[in-house]
N, CA, C and O atoms as a Tripos MOL2 file, in Angstrom:
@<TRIPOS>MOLECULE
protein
  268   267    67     0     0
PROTEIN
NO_CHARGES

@<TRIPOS>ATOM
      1 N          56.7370    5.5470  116.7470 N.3       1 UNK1
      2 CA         56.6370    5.7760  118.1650 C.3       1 UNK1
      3 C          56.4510    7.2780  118.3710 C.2       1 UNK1
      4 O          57.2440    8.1110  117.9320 O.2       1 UNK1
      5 N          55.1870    7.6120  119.1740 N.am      2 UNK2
      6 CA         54.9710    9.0520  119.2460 C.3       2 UNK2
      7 C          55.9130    9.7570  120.7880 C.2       2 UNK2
      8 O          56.4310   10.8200  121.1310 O.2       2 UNK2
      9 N          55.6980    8.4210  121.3180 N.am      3 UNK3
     10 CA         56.3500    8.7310  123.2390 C.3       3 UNK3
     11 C          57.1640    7.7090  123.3730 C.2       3 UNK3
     12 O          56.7530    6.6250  122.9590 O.2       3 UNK3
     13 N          58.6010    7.7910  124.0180 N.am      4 UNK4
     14 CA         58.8040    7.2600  124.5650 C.3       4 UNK4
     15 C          59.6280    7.4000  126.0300 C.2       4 UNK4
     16 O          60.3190    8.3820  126.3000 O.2       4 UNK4
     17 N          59.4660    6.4360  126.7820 N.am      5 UNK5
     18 CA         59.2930    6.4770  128.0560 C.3       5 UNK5
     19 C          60.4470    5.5390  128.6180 C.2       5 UNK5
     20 O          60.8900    4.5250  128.0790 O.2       5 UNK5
     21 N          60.7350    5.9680  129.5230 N.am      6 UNK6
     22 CA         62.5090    4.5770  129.8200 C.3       6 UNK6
     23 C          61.7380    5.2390  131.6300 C.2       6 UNK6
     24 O          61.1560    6.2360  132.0590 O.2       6 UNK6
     25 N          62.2770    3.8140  132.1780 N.am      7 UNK7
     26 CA         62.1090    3.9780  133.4640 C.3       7 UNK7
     27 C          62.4610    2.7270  134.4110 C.2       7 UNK7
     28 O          61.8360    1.8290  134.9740 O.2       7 UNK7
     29 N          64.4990    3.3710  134.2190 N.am      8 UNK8
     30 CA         65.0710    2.4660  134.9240 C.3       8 UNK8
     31 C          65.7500    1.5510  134.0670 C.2       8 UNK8
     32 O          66.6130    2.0220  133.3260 O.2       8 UNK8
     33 N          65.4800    0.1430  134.0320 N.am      9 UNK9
     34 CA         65.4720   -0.8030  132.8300 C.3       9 UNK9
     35 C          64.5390   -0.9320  131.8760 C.2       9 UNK9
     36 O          64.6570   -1.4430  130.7630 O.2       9 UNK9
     37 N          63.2290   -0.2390  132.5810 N.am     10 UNK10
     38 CA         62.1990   -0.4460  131.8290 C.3      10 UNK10
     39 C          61.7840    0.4410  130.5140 C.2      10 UNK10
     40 O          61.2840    1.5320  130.7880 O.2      10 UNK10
     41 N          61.9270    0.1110  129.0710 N.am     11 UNK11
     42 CA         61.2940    1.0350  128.2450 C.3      11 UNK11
     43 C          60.0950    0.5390  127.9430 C.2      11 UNK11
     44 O          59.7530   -0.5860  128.3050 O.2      11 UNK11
     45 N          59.2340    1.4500  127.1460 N.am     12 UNK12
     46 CA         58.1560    1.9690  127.0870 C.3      12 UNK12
     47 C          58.0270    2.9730  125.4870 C.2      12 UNK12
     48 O          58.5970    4.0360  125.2400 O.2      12 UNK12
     49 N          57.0720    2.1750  124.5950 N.am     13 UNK13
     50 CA         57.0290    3.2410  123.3270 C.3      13 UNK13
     51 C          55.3540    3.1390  123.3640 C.2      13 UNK13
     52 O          54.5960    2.2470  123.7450 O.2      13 UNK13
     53 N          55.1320    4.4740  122.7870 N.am     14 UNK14
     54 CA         53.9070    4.7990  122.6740 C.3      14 UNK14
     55 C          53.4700    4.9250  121.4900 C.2      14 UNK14
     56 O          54.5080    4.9850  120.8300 O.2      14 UNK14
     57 N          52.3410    5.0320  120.5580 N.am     15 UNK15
     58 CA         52.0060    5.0380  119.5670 C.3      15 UNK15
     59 C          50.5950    5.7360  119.8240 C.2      15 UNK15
     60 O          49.7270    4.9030  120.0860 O.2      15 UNK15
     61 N          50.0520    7.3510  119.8140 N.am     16 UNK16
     62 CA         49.2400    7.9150  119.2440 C.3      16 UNK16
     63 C          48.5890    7.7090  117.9990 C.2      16 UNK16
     64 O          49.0810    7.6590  116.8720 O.2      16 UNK16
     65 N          47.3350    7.5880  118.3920 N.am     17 UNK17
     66 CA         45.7440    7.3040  116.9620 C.3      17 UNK17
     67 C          44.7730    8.0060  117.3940 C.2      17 UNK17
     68 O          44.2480    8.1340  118.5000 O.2      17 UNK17
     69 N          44.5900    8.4720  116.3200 N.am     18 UNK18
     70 CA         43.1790    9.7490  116.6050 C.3      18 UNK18
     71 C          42.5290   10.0780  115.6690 C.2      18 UNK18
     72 O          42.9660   10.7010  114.7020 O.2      18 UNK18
     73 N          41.2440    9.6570  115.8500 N.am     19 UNK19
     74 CA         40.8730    9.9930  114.2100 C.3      19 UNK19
     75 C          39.6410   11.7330  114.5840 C.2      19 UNK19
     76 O          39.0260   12.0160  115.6120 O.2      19 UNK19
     77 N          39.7460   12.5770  113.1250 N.am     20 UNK20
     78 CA         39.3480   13.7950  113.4280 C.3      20 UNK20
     79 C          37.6930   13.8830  112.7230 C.2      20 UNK20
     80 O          37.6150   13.0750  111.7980 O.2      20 UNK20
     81 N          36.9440   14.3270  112.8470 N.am     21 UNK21
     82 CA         36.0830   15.1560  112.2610 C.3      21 UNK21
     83 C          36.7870   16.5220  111.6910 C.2      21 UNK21
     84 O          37.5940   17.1630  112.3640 O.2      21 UNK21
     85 N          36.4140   16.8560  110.4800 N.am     22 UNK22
     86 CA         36.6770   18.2820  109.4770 C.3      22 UNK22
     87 C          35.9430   19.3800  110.7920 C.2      22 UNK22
     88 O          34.8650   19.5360  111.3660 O.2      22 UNK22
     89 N          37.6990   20.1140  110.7770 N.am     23 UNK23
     90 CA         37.0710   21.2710  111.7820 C.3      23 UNK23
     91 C          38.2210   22.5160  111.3510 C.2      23 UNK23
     92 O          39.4320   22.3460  111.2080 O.2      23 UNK23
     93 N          37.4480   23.8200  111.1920 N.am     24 UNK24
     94 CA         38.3770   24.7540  110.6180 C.3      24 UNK24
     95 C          38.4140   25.4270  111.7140 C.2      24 UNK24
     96 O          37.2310   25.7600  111.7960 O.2      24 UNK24
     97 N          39.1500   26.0560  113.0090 N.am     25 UNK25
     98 CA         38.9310   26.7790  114.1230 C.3      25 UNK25
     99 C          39.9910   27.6940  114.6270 C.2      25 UNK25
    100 O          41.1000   27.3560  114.2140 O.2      25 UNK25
    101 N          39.9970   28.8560  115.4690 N.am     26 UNK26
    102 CA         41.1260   29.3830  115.7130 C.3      26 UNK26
    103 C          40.7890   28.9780  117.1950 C.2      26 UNK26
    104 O          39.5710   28.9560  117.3730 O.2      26 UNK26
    105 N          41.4650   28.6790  118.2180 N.am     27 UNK27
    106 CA         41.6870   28.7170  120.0400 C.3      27 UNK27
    107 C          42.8810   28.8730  120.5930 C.2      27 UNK27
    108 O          43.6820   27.9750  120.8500 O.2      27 UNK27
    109 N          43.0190   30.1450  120.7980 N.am     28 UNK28
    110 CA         43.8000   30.7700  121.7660 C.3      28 UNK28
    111 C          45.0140   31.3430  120.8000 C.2      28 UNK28
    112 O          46.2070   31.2420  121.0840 O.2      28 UNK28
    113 N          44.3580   32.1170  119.3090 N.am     29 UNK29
    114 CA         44.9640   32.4150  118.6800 C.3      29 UNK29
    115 C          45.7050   32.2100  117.5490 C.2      29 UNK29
    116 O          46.3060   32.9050  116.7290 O.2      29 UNK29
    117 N          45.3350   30.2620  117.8830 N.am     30 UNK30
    118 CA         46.0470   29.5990  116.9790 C.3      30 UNK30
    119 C          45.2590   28.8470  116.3040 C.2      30 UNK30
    120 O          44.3510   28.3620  116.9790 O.2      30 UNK30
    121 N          45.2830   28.4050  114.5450 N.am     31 UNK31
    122 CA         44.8020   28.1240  113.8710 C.3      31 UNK31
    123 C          44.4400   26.9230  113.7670 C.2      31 UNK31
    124 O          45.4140   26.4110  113.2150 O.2      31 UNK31
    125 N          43.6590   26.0920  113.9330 N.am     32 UNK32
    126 CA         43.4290   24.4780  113.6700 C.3      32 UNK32
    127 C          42.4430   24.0940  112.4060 C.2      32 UNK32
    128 O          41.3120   24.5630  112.2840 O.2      32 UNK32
    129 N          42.9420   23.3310  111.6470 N.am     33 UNK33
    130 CA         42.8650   22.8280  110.5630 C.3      33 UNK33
    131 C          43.0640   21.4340  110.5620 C.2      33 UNK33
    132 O          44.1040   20.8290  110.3030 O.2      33 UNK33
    133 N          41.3690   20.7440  111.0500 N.am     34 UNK34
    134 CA         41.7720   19.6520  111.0190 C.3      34 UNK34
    135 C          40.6840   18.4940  110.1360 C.2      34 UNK34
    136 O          39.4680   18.5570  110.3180 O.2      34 UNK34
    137 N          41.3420   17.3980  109.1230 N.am     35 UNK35
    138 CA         40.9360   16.9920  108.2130 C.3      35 UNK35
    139 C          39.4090   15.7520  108.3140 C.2      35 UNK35
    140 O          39.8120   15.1700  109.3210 O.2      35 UNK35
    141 N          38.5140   15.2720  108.0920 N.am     36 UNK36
    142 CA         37.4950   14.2450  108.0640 C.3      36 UNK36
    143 C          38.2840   13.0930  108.3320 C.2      36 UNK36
    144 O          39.2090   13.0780  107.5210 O.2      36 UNK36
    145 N          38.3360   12.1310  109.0950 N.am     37 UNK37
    146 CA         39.1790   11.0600  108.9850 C.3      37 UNK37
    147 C          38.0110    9.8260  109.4010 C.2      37 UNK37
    148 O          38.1940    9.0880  110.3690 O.2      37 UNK37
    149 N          36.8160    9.7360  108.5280 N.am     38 UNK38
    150 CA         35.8580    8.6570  108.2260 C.3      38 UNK38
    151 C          36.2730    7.5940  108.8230 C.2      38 UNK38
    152 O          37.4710    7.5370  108.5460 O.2      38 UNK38
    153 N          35.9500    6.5500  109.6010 N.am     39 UNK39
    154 CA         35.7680    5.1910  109.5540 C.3      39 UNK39
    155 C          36.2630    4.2520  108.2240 C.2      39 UNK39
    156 O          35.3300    3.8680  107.5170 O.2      39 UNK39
    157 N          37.2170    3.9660  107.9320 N.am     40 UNK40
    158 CA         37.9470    3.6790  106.4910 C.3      40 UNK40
    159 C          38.3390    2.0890  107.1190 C.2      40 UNK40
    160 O          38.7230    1.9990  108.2860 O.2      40 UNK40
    161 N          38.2200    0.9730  106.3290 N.am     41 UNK41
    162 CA         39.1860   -0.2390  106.3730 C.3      41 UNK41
    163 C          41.1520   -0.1590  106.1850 C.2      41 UNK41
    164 O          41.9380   -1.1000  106.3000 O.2      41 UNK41
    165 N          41.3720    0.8770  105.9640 N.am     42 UNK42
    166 CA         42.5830    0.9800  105.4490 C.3      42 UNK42
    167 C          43.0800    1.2710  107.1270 C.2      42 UNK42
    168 O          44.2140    0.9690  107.5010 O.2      42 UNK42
    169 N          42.1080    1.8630  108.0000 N.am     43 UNK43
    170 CA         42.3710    2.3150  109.1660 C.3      43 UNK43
    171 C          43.2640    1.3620  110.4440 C.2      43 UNK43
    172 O          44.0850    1.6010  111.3300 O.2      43 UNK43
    173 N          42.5170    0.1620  109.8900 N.am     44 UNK44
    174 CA         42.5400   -1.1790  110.6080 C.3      44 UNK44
    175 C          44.3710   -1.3650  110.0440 C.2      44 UNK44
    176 O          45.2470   -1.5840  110.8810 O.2      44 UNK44
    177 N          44.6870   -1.2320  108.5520 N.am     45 UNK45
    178 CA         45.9680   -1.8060  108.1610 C.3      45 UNK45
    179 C          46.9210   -1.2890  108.8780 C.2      45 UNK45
    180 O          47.6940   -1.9310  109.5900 O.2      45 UNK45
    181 N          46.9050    0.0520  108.7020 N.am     46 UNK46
    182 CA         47.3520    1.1560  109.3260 C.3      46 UNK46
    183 C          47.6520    0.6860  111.2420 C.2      46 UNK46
    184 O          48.7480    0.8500  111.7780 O.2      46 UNK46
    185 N          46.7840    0.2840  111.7580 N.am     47 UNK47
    186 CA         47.4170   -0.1740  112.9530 C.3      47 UNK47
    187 C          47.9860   -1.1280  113.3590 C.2      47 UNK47
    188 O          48.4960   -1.2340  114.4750 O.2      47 UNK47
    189 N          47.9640   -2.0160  112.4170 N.am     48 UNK48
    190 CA         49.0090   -3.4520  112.4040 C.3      48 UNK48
    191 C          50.0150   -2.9370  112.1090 C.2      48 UNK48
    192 O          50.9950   -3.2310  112.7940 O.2      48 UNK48
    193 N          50.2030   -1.8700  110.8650 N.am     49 UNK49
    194 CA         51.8030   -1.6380  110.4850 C.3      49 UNK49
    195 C          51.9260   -0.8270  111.6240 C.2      49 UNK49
    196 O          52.9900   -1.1590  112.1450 O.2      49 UNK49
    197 N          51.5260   -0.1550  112.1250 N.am     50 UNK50
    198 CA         52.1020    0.9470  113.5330 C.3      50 UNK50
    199 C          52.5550   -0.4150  114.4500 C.2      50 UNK50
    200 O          53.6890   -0.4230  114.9290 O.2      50 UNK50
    201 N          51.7180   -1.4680  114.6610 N.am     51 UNK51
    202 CA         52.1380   -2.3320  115.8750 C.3      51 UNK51
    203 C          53.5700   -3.2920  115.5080 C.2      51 UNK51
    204 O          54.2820   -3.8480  116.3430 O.2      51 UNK51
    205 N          53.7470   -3.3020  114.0140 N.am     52 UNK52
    206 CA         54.7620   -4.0460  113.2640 C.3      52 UNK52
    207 C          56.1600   -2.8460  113.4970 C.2      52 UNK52
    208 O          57.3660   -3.0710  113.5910 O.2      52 UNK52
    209 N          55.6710   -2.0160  113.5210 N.am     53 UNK53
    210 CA         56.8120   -0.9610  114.3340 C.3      53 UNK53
    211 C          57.2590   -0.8160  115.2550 C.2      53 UNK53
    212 O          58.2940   -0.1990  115.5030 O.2      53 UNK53
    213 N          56.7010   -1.2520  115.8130 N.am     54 UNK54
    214 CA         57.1340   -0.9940  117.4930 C.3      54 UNK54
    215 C          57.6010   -2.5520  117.7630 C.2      54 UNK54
    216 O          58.4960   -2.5840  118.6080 O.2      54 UNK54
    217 N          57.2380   -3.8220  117.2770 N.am     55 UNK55
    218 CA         57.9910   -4.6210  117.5120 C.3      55 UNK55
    219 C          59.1280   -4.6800  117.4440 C.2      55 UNK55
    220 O          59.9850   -5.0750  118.2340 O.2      55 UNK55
    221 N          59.1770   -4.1190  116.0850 N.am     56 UNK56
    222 CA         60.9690   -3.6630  115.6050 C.3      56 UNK56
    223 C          61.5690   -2.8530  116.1780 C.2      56 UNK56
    224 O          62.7880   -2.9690  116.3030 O.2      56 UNK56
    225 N          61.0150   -1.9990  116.5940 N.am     57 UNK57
    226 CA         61.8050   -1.1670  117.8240 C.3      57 UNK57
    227 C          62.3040   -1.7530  119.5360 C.2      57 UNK57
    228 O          63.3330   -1.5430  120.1790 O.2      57 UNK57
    229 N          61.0410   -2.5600  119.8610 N.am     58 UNK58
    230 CA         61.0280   -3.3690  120.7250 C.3      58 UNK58
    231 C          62.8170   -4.7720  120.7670 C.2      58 UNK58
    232 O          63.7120   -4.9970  121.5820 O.2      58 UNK58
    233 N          62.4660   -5.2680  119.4690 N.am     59 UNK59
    234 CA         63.5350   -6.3830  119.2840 C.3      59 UNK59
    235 C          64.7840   -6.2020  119.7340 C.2      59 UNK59
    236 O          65.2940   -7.1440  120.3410 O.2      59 UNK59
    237 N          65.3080   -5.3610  119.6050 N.am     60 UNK60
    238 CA         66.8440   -5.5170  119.7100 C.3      60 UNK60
    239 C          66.8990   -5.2490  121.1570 C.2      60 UNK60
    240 O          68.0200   -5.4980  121.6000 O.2      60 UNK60
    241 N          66.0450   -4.8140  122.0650 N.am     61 UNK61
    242 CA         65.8050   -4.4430  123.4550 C.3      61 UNK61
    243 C          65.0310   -5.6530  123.7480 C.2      61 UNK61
    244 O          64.7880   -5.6560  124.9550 O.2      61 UNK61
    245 N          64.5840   -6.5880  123.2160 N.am     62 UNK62
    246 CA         63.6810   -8.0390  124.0320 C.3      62 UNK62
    247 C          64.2200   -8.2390  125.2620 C.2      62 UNK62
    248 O          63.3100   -8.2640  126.0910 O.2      62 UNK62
    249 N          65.9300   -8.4860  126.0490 N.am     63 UNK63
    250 CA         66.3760   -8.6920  126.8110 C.3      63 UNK63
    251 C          65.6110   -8.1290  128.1070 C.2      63 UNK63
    252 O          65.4670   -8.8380  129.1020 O.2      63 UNK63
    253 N          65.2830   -7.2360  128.0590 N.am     64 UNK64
    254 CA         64.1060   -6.3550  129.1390 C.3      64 UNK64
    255 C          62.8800   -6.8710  128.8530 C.2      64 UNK64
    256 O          62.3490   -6.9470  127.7450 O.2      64 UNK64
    257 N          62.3930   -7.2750  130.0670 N.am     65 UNK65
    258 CA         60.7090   -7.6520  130.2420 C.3      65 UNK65
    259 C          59.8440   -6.3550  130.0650 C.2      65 UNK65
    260 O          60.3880   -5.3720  130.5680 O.2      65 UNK65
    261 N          58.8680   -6.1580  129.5900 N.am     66 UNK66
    262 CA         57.8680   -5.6320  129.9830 C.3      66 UNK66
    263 C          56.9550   -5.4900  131.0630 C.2      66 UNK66
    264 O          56.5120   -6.6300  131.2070 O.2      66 UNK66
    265 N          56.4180   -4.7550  131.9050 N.am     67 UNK67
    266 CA         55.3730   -5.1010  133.2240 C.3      67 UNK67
    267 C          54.6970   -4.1710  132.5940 C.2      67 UNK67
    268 O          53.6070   -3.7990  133.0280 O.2      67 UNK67
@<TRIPOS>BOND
     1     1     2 1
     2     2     3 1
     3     3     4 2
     4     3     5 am
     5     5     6 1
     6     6     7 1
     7     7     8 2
     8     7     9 am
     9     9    10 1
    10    10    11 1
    11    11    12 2
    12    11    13 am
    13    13    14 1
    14    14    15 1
    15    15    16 2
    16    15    17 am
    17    17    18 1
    18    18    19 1
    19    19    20 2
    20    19    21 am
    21    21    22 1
    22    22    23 1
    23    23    24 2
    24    23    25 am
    25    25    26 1
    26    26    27 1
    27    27    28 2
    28    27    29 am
    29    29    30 1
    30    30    31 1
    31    31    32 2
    32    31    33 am
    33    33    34 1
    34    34    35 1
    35    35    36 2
    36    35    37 am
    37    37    38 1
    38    38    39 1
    39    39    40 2
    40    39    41 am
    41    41    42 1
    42    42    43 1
    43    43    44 2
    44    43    45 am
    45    45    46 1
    46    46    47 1
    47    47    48 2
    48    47    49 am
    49    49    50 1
    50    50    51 1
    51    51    52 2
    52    51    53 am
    53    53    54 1
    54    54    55 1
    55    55    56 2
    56    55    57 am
    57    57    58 1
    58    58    59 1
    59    59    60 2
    60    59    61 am
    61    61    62 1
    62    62    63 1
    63    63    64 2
    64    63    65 am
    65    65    66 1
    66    66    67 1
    67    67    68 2
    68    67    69 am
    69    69    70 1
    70    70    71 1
    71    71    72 2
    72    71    73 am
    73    73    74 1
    74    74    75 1
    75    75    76 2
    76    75    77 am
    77    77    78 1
    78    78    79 1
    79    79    80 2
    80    79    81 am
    81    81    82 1
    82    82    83 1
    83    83    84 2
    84    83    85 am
    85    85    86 1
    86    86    87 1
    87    87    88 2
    88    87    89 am
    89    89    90 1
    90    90    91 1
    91    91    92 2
    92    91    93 am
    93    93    94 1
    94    94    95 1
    95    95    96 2
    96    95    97 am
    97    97    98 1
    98    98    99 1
    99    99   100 2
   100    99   101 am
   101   101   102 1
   102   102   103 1
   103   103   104 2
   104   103   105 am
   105   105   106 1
   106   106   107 1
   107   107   108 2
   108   107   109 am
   109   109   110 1
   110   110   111 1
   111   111   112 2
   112   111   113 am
   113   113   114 1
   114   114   115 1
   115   115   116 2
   116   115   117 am
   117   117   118 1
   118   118   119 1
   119   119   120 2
   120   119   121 am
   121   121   122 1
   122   122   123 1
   123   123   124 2
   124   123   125 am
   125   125   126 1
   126   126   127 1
   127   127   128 2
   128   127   129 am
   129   129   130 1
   130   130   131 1
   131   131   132 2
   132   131   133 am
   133   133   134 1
   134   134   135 1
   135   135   136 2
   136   135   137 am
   137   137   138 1
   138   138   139 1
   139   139   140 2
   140   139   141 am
   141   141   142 1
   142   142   143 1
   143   143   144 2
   144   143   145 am
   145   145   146 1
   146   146   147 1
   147   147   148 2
   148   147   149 am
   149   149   150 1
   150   150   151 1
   151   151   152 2
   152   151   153 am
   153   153   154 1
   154   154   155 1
   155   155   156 2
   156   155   157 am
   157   157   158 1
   158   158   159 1
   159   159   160 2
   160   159   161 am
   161   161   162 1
   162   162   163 1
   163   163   164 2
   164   163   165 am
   165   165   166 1
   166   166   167 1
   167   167   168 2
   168   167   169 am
   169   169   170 1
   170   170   171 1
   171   171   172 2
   172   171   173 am
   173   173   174 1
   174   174   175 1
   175   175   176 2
   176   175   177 am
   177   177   178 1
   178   178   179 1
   179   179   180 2
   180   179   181 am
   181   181   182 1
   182   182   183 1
   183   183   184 2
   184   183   185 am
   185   185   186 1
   186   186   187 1
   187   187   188 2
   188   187   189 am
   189   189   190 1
   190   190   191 1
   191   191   192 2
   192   191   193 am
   193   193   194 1
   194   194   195 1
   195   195   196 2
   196   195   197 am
   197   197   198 1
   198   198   199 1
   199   199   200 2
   200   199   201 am
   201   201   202 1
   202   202   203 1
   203   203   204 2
   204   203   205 am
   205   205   206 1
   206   206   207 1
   207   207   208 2
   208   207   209 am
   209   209   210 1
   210   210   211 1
   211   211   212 2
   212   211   213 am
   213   213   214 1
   214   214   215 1
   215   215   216 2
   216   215   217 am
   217   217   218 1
   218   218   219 1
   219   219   220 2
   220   219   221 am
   221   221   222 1
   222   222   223 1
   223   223   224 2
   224   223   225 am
   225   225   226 1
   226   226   227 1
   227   227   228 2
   228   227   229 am
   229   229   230 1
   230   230   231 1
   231   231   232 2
   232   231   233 am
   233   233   234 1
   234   234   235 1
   235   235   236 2
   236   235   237 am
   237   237   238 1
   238   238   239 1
   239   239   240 2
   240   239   241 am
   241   241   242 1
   242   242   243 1
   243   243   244 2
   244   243   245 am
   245   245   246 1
   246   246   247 1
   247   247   248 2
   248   247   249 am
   249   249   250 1
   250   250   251 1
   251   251   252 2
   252   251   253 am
   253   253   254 1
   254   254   255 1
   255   255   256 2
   256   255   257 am
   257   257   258 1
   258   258   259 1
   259   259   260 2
   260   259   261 am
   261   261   262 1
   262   262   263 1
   263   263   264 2
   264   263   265 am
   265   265   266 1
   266   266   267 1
   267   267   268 2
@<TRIPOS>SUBSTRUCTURE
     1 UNK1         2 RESIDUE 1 A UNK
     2 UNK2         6 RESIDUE 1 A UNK
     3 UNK3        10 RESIDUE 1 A UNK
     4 UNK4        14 RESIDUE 1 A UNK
     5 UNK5        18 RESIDUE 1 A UNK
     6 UNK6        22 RESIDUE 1 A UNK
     7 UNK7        26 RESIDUE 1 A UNK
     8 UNK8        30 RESIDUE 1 A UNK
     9 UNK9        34 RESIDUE 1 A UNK
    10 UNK10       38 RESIDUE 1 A UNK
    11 UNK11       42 RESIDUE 1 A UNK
    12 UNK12       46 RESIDUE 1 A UNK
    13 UNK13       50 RESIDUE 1 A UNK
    14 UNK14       54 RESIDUE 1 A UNK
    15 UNK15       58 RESIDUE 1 A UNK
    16 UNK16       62 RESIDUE 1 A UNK
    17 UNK17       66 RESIDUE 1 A UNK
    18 UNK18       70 RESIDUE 1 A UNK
    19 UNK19       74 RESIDUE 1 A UNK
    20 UNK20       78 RESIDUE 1 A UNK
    21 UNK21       82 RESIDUE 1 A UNK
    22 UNK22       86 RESIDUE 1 A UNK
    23 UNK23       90 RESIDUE 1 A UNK
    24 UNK24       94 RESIDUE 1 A UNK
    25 UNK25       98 RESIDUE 1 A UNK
    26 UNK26      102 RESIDUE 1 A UNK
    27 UNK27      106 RESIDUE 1 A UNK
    28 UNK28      110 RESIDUE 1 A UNK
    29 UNK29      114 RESIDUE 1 A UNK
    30 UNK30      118 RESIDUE 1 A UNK
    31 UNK31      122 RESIDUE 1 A UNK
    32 UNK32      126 RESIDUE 1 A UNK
    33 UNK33      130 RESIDUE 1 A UNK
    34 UNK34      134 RESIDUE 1 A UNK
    35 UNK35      138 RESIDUE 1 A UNK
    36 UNK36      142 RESIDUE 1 A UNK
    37 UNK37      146 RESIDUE 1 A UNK
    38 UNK38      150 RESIDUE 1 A UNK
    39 UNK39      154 RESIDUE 1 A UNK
    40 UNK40      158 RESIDUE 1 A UNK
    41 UNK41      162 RESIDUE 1 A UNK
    42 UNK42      166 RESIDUE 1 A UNK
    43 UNK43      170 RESIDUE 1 A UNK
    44 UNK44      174 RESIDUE 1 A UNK
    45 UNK45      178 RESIDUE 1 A UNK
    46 UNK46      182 RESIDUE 1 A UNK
    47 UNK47      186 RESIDUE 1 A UNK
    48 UNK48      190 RESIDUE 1 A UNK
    49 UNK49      194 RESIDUE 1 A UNK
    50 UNK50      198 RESIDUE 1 A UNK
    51 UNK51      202 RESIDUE 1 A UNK
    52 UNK52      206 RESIDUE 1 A UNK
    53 UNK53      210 RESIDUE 1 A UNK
    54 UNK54      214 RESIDUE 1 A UNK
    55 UNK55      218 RESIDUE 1 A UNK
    56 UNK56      222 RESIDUE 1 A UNK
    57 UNK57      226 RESIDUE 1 A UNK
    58 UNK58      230 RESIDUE 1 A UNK
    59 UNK59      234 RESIDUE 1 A UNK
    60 UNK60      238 RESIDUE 1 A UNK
    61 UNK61      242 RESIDUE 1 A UNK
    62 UNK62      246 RESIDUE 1 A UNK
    63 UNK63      250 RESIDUE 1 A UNK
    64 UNK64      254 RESIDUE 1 A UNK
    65 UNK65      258 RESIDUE 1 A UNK
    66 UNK66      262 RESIDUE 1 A UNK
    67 UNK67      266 RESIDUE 1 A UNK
């Protein structure tokens, strides 16, 4: 979970994905170094186990609906 969010009874987890193009850059002083992240099948696994996470985080809180 990258965010999470409570509002009221209601929680809320977030999960950030971003894939990069290779970029070496400085903006606003600060250094960015960021890696090729290709179109890969492993990409796809990778977001089931992120979503298999957040269920589990979700579970023990099921008692609360989602909207």
């Amino acid at each position: 979970m990258d965010i999470p969010v409570k509002d009221g009874d209601l929680t809320c987890a977030i999960k950030l994905k971003y894939k990069t193009k290779k970029l070496d850059t400085v903006f606003g002083g600060e250094e960015f170094h960021l890696r090729n992240h290709d179109v890969q099948d492993i990409g796809r696994y990778d977001f089931i186990k992120d979503i298999v996470r957040l269920e589990r985080f979700v579970a023990p809180n099921s008692a609360h609906s989602f909207r």
